[in-house]
Backbone as CSV, one residue per row, in Angstrom:
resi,resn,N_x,N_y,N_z,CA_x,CA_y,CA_z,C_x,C_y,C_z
1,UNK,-70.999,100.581,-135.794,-71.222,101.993,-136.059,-70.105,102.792,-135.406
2,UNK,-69.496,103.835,-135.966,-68.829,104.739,-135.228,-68.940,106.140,-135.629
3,UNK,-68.344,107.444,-134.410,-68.515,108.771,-134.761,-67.209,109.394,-134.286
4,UNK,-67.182,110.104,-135.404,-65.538,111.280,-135.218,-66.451,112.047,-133.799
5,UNK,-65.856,112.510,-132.544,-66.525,113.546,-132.256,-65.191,114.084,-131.706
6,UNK,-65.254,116.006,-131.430,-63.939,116.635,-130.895,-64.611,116.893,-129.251
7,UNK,-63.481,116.961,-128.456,-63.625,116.963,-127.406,-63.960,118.403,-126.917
8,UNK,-64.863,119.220,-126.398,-65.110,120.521,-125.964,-64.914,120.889,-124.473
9,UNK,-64.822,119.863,-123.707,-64.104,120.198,-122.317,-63.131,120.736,-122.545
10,UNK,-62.661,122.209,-121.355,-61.456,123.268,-121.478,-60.640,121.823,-120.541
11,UNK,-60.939,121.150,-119.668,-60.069,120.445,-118.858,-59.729,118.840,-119.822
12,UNK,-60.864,118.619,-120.926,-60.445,117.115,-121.485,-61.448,116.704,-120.566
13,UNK,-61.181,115.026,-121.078,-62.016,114.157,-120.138,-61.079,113.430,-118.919
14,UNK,-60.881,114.739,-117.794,-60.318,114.457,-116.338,-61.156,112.951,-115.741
15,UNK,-61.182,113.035,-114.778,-61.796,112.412,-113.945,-62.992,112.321,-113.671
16,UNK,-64.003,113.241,-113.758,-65.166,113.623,-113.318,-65.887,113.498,-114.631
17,UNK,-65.593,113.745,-115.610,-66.065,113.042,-117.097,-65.799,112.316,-117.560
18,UNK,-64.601,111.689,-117.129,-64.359,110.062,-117.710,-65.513,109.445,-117.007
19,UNK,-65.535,109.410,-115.741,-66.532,108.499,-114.873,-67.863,108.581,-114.884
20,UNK,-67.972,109.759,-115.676,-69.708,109.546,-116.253,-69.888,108.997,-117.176
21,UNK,-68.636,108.992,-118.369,-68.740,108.523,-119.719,-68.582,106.398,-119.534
22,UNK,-67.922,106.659,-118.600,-67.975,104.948,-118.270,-69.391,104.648,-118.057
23,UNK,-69.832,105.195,-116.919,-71.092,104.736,-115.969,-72.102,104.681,-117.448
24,UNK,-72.123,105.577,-117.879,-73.137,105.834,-119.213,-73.078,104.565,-120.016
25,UNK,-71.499,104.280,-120.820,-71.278,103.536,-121.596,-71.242,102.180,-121.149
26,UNK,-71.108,101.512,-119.730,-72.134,100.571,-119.205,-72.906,100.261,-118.805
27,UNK,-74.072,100.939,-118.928,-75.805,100.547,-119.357,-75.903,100.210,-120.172
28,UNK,-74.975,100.192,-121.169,-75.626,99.733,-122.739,-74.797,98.275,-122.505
29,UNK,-75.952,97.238,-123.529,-75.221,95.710,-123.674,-73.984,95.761,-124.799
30,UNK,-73.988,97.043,-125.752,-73.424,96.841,-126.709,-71.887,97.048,-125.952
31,UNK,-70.764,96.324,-127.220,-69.253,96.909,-127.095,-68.759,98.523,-127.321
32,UNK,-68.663,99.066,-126.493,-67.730,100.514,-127.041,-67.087,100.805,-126.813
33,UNK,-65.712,101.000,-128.053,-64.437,101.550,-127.660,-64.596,102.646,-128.172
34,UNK,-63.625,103.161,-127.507,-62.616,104.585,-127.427,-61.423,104.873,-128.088
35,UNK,-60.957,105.693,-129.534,-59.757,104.952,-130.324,-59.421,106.435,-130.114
36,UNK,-57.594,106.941,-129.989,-57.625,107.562,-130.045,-55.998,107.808,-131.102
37,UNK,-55.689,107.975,-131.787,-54.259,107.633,-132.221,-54.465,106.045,-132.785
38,UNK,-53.413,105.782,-132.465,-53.149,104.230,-132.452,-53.982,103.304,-131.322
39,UNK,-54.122,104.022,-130.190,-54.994,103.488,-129.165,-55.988,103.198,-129.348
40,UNK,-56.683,102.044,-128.509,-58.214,101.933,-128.672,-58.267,101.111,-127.817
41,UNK,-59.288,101.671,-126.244,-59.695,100.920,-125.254,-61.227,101.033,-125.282
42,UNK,-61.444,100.174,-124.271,-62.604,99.748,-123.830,-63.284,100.880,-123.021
43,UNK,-64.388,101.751,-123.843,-64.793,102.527,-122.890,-65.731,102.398,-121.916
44,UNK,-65.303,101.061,-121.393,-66.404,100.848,-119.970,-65.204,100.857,-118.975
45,UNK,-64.259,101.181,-119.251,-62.773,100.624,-118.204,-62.468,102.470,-118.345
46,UNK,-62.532,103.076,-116.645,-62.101,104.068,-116.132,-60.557,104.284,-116.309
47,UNK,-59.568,103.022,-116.294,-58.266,103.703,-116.442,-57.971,103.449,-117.491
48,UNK,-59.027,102.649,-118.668,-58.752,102.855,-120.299,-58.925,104.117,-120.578
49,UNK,-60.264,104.759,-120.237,-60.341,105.949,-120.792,-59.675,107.017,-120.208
50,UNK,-58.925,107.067,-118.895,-57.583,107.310,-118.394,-56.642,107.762,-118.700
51,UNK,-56.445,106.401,-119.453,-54.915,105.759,-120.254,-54.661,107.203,-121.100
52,UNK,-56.129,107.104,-121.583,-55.542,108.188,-122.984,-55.101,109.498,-122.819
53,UNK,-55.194,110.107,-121.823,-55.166,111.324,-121.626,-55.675,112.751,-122.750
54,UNK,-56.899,112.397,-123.062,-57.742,112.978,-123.844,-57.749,114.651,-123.726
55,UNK,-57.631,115.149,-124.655,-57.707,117.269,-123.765,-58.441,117.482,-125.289
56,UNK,-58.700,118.997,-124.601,-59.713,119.588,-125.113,-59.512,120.125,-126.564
57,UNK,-60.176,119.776,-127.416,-60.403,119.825,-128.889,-59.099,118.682,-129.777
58,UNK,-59.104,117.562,-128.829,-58.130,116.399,-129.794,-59.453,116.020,-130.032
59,UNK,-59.753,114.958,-131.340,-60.835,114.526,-131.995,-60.711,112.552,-131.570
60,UNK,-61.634,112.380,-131.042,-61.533,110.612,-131.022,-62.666,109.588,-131.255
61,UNK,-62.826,108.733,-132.428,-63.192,107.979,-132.661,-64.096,106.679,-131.409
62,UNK,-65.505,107.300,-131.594,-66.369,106.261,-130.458,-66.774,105.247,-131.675
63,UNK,-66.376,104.055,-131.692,-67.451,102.676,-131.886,-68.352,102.210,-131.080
64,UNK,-69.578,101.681,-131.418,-70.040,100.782,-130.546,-70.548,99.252,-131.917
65,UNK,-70.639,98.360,-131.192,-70.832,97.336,-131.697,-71.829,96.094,-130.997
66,UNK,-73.437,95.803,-131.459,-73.814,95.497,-130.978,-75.430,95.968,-130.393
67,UNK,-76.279,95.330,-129.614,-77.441,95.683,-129.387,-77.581,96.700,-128.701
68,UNK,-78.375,97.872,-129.086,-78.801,99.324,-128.876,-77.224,99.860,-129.350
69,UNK,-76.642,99.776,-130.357,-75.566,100.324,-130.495,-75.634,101.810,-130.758
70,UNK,-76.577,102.241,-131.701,-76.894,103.824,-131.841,-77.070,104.459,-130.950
71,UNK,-78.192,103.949,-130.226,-78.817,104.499,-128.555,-77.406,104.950,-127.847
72,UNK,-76.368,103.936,-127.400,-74.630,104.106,-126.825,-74.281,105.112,-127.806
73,UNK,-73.750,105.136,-129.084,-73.381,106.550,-129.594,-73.673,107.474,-129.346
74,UNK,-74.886,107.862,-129.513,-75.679,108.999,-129.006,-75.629,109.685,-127.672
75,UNK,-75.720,108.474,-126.405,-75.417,108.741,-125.290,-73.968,109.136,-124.997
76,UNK,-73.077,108.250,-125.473,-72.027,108.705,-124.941,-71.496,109.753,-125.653
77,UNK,-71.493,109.771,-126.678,-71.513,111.034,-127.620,-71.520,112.549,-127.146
78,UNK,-72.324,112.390,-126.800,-73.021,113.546,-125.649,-72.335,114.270,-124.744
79,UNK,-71.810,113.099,-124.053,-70.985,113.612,-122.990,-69.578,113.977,-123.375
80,UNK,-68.965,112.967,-123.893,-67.680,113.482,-125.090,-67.897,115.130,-125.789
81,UNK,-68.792,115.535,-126.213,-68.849,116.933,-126.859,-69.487,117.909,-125.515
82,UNK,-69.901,117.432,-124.621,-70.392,118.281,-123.743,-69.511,119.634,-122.980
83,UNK,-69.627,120.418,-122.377,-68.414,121.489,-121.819,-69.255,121.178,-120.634
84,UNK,-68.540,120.411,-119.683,-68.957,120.055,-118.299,-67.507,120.405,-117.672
85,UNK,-67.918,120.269,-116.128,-67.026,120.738,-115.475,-66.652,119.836,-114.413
């Protein structure tokens, strides 16, 4: 399964939202990457989702693959469109 979502953080996903979006996206058993461009890491890996240097309103592609895979979209989903600080 995967979802287009745009990013609504004014800062992107810094530090303080990457590391929730990890912590989140490993509770789930399923696989989920993070594609962004040509890129596509592992969004359970803090300096994958790092790597990308994600900012506010670029659009990036979440997969997940695997058991409770919707449940992981949804969740991480969430936080990806969220305006946290």
């Amino acid at each position: 399964m995967e979802k287009v979502l745009t990013v609504k953080n004014p800062t992107g996903l810094h530090a303080r939202p990457a590391t929730n979006l990890v912590q989140t996206a490993s509770s789930f058993p399923c696989e989920i990457m993070l594609i962004k461009g040509d890129k596509k890491i592992n969004a359970k890996s803090i300096m994958g989702v790092m790597s990308l240097g994600i900012k506010q309103g670029e659009q990036i592609t979440l997969v997940a693959e695997g058991e409770r895979e919707e449940e992981a979209l949804d969740a991480v989903g969430k936080i990806i469109e969220s305006v946290f600080e």
